[in-house]
py3Dmol code that shows the C-alpha trace and the ligand (Angstrom):
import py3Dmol

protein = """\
ATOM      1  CA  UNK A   1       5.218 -16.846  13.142  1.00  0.00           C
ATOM      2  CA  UNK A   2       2.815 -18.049  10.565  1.00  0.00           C
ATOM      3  CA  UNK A   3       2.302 -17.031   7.025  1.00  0.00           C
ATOM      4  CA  UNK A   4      -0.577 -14.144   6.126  1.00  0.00           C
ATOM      5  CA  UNK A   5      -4.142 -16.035   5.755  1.00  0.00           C
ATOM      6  CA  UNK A   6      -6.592 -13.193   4.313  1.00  0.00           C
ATOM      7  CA  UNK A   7      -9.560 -13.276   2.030  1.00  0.00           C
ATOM      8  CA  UNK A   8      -9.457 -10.731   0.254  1.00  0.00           C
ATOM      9  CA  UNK A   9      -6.764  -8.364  -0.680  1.00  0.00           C
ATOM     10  CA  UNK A  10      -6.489  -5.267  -2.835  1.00  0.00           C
ATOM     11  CA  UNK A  11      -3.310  -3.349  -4.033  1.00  0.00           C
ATOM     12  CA  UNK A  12      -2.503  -0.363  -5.558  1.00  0.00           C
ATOM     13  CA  UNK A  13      -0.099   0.208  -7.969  1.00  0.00           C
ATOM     14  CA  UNK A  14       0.376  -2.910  -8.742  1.00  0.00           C
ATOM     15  CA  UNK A  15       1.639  -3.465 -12.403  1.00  0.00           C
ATOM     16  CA  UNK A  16       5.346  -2.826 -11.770  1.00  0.00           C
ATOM     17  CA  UNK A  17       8.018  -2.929  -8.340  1.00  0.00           C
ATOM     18  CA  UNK A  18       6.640  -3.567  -4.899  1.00  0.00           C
ATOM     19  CA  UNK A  19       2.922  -3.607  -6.201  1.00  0.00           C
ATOM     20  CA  UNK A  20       3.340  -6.325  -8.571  1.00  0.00           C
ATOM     21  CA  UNK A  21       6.020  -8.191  -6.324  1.00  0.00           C
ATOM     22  CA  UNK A  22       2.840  -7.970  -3.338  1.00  0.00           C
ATOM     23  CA  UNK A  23       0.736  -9.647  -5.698  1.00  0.00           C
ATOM     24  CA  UNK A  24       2.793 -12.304  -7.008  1.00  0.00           C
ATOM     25  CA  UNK A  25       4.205 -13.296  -3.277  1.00  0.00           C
ATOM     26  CA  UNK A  26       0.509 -12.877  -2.422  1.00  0.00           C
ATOM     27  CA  UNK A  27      -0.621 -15.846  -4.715  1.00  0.00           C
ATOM     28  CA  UNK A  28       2.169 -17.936  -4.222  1.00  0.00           C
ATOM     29  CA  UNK A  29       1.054 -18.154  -0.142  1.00  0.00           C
ATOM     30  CA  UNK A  30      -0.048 -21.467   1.112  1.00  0.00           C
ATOM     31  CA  UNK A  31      -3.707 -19.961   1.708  1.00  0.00           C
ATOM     32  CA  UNK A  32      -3.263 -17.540  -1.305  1.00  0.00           C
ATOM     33  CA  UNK A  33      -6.935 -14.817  -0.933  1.00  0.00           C
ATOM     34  CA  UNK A  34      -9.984 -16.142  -2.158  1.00  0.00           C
ATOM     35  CA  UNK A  35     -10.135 -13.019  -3.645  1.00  0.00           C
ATOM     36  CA  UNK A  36      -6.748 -10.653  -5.015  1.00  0.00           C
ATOM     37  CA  UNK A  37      -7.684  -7.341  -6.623  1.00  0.00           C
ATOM     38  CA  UNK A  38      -4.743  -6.145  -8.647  1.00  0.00           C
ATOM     39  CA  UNK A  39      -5.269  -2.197  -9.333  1.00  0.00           C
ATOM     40  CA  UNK A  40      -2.863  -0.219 -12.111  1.00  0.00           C
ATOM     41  CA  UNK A  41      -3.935   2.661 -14.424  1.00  0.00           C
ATOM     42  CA  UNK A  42      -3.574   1.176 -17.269  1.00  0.00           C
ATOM     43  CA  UNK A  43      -4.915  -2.755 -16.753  1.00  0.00           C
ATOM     44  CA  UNK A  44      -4.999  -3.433 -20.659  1.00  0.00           C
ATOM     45  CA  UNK A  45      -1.814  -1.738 -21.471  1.00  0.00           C
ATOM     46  CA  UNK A  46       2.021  -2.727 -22.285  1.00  0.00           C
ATOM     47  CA  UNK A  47       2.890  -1.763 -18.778  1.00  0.00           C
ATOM     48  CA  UNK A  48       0.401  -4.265 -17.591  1.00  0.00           C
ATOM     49  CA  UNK A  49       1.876  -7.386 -19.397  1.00  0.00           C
ATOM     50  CA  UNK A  50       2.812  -9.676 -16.588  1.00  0.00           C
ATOM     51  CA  UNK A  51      -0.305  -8.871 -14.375  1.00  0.00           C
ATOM     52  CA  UNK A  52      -2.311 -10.087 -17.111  1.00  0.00           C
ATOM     53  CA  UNK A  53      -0.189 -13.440 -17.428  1.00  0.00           C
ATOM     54  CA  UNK A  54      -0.623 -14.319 -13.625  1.00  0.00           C
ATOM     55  CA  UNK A  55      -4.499 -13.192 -14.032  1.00  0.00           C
ATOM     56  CA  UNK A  56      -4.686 -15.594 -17.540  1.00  0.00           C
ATOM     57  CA  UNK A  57      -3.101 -18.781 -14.531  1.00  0.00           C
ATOM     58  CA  UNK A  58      -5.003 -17.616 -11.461  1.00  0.00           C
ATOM     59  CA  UNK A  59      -8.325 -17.293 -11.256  1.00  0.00           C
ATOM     60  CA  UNK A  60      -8.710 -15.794  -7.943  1.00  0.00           C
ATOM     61  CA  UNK A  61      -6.750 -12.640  -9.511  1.00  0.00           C
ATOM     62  CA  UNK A  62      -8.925  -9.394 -10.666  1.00  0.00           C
ATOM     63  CA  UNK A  63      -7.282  -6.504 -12.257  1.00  0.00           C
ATOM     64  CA  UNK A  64      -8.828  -3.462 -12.288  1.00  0.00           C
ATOM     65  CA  UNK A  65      -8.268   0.278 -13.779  1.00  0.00           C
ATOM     66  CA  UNK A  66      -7.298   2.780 -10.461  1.00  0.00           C
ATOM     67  CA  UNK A  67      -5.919   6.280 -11.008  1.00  0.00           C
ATOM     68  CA  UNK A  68      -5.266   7.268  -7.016  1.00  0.00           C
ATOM     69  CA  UNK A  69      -5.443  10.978  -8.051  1.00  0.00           C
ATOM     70  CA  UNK A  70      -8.478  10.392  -9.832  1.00  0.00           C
ATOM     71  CA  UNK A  71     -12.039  10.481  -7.173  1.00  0.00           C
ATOM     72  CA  UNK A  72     -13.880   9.001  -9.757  1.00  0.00           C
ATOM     73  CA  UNK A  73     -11.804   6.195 -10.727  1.00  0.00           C
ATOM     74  CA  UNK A  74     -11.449   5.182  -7.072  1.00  0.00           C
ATOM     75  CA  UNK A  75     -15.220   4.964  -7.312  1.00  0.00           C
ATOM     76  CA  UNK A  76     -15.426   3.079 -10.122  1.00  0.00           C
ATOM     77  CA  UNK A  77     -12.583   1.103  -8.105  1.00  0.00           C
ATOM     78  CA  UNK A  78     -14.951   0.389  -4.636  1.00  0.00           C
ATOM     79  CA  UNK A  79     -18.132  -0.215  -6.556  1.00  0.00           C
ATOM     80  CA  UNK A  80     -16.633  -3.191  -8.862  1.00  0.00           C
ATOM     81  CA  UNK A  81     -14.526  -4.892  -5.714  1.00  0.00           C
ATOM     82  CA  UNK A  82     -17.973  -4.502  -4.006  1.00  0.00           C
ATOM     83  CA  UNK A  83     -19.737  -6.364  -6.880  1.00  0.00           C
ATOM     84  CA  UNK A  84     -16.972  -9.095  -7.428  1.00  0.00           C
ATOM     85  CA  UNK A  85     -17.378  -9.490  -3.011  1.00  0.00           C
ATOM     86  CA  UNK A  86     -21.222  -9.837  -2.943  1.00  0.00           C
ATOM     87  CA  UNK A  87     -22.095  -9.682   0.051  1.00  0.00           C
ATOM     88  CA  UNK A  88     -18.443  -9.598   2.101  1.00  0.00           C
ATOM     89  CA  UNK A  89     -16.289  -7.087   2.862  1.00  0.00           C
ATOM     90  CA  UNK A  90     -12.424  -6.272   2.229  1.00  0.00           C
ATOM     91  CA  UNK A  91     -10.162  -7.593   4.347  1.00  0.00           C
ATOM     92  CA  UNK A  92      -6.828  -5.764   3.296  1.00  0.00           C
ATOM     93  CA  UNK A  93      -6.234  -3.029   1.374  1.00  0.00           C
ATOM     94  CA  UNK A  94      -2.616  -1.722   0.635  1.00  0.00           C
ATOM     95  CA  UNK A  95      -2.008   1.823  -0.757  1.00  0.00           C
ATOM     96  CA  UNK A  96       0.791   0.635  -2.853  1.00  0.00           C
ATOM     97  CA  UNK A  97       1.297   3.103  -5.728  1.00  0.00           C
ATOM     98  CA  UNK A  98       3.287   6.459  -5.538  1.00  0.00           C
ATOM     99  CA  UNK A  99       5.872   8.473  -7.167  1.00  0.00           C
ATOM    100  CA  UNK A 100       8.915  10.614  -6.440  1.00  0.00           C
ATOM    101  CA  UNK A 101      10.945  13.731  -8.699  1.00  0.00           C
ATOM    102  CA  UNK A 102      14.504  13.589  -7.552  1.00  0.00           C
ATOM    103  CA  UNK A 103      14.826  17.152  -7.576  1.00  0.00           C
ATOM    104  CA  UNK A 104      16.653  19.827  -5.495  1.00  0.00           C
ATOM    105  CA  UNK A 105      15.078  21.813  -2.747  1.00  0.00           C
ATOM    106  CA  UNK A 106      15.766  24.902  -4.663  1.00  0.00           C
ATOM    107  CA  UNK A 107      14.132  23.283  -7.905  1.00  0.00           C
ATOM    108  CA  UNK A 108      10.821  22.101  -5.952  1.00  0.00           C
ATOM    109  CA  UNK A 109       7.968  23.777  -8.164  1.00  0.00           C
ATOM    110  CA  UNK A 110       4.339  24.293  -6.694  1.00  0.00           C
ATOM    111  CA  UNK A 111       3.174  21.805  -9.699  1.00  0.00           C
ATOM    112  CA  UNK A 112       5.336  18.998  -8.677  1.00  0.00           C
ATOM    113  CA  UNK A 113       4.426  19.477  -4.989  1.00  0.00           C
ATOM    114  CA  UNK A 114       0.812  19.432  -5.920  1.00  0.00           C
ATOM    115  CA  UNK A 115       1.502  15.822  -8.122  1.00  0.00           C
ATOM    116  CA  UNK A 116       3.330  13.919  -5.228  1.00  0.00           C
ATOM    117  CA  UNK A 117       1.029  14.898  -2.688  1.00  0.00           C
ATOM    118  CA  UNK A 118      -2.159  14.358  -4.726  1.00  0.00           C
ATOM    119  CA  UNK A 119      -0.536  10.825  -5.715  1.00  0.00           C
ATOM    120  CA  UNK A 120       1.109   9.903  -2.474  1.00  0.00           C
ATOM    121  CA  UNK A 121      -1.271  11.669   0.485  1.00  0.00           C
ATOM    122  CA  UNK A 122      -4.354  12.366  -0.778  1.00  0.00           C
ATOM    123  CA  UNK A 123      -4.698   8.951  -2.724  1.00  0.00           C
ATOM    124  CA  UNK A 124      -4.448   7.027  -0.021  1.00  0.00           C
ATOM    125  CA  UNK A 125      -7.077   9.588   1.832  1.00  0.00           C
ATOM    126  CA  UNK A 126      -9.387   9.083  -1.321  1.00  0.00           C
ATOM    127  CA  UNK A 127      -9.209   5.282  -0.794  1.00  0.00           C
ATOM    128  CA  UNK A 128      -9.570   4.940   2.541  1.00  0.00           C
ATOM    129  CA  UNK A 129     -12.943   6.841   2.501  1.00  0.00           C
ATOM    130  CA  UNK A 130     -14.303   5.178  -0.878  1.00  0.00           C
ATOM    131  CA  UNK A 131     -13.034   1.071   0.722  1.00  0.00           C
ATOM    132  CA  UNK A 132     -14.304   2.280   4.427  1.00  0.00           C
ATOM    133  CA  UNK A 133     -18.149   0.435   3.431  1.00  0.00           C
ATOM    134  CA  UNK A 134     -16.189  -2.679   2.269  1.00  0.00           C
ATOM    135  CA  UNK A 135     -13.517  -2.501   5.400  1.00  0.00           C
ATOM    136  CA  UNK A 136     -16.233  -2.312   7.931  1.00  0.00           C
ATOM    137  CA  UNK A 137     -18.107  -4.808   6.389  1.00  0.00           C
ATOM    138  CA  UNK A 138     -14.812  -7.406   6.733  1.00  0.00           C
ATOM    139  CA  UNK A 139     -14.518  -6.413  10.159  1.00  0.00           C
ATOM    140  CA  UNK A 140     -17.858  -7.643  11.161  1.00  0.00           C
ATOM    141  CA  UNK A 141     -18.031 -10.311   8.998  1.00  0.00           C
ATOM    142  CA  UNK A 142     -14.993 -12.031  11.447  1.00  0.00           C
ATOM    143  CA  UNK A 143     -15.056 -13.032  14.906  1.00  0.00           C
ATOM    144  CA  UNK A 144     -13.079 -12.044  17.467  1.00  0.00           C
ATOM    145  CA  UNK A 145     -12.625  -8.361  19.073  1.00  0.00           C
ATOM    146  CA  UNK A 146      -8.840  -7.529  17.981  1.00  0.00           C
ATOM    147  CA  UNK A 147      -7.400  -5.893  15.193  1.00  0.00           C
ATOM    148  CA  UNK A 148      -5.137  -7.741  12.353  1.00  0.00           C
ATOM    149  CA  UNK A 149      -4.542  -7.626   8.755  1.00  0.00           C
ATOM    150  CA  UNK A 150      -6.914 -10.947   8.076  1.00  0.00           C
ATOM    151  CA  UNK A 151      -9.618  -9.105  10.014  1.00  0.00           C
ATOM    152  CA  UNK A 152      -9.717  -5.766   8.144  1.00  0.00           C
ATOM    153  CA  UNK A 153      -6.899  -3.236   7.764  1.00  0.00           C
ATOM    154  CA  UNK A 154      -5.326  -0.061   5.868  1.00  0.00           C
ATOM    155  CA  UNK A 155      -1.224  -0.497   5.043  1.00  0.00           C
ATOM    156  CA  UNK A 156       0.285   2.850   3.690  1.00  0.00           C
ATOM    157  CA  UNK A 157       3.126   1.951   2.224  1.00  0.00           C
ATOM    158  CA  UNK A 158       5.213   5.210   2.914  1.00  0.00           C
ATOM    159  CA  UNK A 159       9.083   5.825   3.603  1.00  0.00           C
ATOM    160  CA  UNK A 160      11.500   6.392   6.218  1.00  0.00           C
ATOM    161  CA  UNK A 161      12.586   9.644   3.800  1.00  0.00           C
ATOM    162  CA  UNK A 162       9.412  10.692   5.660  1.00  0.00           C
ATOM    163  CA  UNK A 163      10.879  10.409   8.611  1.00  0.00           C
ATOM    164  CA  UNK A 164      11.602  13.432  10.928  1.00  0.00           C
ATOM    165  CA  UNK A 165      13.424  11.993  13.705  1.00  0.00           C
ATOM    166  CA  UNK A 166      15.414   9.404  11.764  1.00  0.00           C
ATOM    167  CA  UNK A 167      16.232  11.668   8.570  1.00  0.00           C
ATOM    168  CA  UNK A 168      17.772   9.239   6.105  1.00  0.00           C
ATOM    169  CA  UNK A 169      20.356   9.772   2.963  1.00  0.00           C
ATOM    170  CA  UNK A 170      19.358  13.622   2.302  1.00  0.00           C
ATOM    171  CA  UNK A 171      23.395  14.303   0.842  1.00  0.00           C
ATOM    172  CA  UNK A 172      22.129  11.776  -2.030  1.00  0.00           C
ATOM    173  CA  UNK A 173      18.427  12.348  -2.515  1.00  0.00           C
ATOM    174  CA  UNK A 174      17.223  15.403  -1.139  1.00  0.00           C
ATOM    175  CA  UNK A 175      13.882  15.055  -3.325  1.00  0.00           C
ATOM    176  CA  UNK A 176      12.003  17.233  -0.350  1.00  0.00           C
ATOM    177  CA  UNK A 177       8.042  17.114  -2.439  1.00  0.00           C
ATOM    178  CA  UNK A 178       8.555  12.971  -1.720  1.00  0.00           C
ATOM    179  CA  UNK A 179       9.618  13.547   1.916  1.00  0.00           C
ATOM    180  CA  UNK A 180       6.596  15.493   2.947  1.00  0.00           C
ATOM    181  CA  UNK A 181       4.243  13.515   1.208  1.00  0.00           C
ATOM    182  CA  UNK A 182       5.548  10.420   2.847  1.00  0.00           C
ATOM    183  CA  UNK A 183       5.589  12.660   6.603  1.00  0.00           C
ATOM    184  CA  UNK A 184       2.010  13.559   5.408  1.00  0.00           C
ATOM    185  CA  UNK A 185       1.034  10.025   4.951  1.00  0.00           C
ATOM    186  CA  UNK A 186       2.068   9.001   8.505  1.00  0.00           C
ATOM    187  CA  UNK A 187      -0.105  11.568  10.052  1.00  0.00           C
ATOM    188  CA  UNK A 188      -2.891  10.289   7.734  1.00  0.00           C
ATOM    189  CA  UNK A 189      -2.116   6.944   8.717  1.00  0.00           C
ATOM    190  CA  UNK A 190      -2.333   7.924  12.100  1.00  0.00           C
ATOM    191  CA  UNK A 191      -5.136   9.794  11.763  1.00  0.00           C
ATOM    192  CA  UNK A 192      -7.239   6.591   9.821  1.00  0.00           C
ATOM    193  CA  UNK A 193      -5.811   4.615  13.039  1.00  0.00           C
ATOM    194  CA  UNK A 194      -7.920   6.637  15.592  1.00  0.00           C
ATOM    195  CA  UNK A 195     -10.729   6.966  13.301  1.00  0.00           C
ATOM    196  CA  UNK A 196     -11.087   3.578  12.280  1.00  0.00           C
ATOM    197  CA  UNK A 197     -10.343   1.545  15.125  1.00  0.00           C
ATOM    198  CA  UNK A 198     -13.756   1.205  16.235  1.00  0.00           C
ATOM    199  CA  UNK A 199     -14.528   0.042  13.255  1.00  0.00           C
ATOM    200  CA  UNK A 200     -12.206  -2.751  13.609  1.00  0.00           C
ATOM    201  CA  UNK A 201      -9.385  -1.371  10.905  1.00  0.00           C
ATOM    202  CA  UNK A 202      -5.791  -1.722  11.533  1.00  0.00           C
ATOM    203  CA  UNK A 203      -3.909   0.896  10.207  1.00  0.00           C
ATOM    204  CA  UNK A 204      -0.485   0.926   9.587  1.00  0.00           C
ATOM    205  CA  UNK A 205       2.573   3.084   8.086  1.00  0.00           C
ATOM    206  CA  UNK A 206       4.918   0.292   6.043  1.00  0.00           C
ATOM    207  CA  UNK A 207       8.750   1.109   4.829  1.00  0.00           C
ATOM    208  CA  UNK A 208       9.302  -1.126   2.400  1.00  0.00           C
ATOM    209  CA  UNK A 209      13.298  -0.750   2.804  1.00  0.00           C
ATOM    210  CA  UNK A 210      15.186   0.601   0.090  1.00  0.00           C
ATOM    211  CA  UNK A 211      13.942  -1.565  -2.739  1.00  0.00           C
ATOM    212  CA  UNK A 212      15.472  -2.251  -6.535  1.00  0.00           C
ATOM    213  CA  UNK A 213      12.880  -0.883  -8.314  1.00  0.00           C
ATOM    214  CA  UNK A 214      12.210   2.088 -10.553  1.00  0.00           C
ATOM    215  CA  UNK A 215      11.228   4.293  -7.842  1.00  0.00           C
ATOM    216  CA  UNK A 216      14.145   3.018  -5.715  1.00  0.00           C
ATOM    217  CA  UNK A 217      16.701   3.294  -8.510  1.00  0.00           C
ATOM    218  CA  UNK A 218      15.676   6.922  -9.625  1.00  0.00           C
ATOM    219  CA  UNK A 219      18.012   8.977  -7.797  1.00  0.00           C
ATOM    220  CA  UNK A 220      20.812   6.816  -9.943  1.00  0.00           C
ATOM    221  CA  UNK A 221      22.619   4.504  -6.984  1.00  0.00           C
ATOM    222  CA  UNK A 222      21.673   0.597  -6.402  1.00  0.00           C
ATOM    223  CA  UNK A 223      19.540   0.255  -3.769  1.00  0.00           C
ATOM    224  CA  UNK A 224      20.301  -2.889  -1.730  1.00  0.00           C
ATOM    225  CA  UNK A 225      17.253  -4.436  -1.061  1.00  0.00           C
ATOM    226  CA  UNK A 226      15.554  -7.225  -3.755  1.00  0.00           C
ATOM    227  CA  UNK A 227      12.076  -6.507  -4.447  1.00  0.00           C
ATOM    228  CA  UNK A 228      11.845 -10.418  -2.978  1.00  0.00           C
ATOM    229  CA  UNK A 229      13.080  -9.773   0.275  1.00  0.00           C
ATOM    230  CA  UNK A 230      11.175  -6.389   0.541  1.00  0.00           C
ATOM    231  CA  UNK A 231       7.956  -8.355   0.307  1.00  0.00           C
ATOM    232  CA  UNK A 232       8.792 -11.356   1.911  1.00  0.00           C
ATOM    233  CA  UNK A 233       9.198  -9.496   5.076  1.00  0.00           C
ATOM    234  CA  UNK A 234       6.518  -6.832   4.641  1.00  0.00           C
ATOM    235  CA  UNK A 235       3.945  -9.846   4.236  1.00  0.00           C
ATOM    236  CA  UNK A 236       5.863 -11.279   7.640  1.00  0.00           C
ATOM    237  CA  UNK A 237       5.213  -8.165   9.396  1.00  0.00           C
ATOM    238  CA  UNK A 238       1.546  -7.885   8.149  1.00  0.00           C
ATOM    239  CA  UNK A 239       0.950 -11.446   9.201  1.00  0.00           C
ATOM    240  CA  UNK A 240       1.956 -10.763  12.777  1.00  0.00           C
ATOM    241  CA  UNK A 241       0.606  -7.311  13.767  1.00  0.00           C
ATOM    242  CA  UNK A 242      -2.084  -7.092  16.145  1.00  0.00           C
ATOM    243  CA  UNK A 243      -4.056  -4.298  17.858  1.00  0.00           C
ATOM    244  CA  UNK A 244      -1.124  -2.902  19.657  1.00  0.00           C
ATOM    245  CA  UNK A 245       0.511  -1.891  16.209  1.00  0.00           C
ATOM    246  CA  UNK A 246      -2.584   0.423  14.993  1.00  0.00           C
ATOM    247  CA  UNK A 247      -1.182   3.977  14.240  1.00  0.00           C
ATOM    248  CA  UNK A 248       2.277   3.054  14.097  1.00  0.00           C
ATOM    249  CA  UNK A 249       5.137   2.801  11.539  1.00  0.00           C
ATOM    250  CA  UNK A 250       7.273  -0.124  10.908  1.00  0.00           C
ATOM    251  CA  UNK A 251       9.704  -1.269   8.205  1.00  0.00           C
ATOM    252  CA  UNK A 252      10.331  -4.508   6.372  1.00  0.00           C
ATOM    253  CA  UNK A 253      11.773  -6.296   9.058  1.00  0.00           C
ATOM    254  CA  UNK A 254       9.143  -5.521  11.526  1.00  0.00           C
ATOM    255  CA  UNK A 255      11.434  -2.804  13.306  1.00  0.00           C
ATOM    256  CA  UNK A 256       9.649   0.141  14.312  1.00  0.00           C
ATOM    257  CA  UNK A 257      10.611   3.625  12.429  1.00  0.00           C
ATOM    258  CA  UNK A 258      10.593   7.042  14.585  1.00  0.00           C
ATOM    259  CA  UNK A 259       8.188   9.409  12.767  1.00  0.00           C
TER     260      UNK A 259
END
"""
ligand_1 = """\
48
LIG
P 7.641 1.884 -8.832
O 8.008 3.183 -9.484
O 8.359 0.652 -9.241
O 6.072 1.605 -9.008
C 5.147 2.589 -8.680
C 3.761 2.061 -8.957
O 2.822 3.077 -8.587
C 3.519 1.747 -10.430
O 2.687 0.631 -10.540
C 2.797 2.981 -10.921
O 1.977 2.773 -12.044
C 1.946 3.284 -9.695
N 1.402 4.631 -9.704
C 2.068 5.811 -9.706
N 1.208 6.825 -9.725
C -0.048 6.287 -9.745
C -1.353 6.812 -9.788
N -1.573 8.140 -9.812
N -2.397 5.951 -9.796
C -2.199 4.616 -9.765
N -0.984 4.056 -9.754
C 0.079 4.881 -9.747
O 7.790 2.156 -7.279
P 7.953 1.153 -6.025
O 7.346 -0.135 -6.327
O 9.344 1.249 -5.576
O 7.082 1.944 -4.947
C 5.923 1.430 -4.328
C 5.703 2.203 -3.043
O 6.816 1.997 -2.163
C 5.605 3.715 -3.246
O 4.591 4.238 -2.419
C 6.965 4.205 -2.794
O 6.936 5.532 -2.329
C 7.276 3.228 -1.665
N 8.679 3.144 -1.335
C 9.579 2.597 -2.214
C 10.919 2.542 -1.876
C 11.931 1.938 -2.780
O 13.137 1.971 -2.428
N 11.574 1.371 -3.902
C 11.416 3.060 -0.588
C 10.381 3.599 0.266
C 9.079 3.623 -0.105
P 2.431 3.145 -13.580
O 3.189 1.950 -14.088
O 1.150 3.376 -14.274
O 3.294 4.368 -13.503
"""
view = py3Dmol.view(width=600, height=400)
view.addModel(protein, "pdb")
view.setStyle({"model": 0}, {"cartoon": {"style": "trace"}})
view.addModel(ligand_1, "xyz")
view.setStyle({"model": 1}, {"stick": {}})
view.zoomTo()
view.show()
């Protein structure tokens, strides 16, 4: 299998955990992108410290200010990776960033409902419409007629606590507002899969695994996969899907996960 060979990349999210670990295994690739678009809220901020050192030693690193529950930022977002690209498109664009409340069913408010699925679902909605010029514009820009992640593609980064059929750890984290706005993302996904594909966008649900990270550790156990191997293997998986994976969900280790 060989390693992921794409021009241009964007990321979500990506100041802290998976996000930042994407973009760091992302520039260390043989062919790192031509062009890496790092996105976090707060680009100039504390928070932001170690994205800035990689951008300050790679050049082909941008960072840029994206709020996912914000329309307007997003906008902002599309028009400046548009204006960096000239006159290409966007090959790959992950919808990294998200958040969880560990908090009991019985303690589920309609305000902290509202947050995760504004963050988690309708973020990755919001982007998908406002990076759909710059998507189709990757996917004609390269020859050949199937669907990959170098061509142009969507990757939802979303959770097998979303999963119905294979319904994972609930006696330690119930946190139900992060479950169905992870289910809600795979119907999205699937949803961007059939409307996209003749456009030439893959689109793909992505379990990361259970990853050491903020979001991982919240609910106060270890989890026991290293942010390294998490990404190691998602960009693995990423570099071998092809048309036949469009509208599906897989984890880290390119096993599929029931919805
Ligand atoms: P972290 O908590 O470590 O990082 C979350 C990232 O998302 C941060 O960069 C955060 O930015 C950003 N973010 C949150 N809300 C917004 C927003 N409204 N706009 C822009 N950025 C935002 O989490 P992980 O790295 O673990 O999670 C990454 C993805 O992986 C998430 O979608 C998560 O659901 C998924 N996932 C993670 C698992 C795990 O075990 N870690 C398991 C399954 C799925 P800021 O610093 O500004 O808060």
């Amino acid at each position: 299998m060989g390693e992921l060979c794409v021009r241009s990349v964007l990321v979500t999210g990506a100041n802290r955990g998976l996000g930042l670990g994407l973009v760091q295994h992302l520039l260390g690739l043989p062919k790192p992108p031509q062009w890496l678009f790092a996105t976090c809220r707060d680009p100039k901020g504390q928070r932001a410290q170690e994205l800035q050192n990689l951008a300050s030693k790679h050049h082909n690193l941008v960072i840029l200010p994206l709020e996912v529950a914000n329309p307007t930022s997003i906008k902002a977002a599309a028009a400046k990776v548009g204006e960096h690209l000239g006159g290409s498109g966007l090959n790959l664009l992950i919808n990294n960033a998200g958040i969880v409340k560990i908090t009991l069913l019985e303690n589920e408010t309609l305000e902290d409902m509202t947050e995760i699925y504004t963050t988690n679902t309708v973020g990755p909605l919001l982007m998908g419409q406002a990076f759909l010029p710059l998507l189709k514009k990757a996917a004609q820009g390269s020859p050949g007629s199937g669907l990959s992640c170098s061509k142009a593609a969507i990757v939802n980064i979303s959770s097998i606590g979303g999963s119905i059929a294979s319904f994972s750890a609930w006696e330690m984290i119930q946190a139900s507002s992060y479950r169905c706005s992870k289910a809600a993302l795979n119907m999205l996904t699937k949803c961007q899969s059939l409307a996209y594909k003749e456009h030439g966008i893959l689109c793909l649900a992505l379990h990361p695994g259970w990853v050491q990270t903020d979001l991982g550790s919240s609910g106060g156990h270890t989890p026991p996969v290293t942010v390294d191997a998490s990404v190691k293997g998602m960009l693995k998986v990423l570099s071998s899907i092809s048309e036949k994976d469009t509208g599906t969900f897989l984890d880290w280790e390119g096993k599929v996960v029931p919805w």
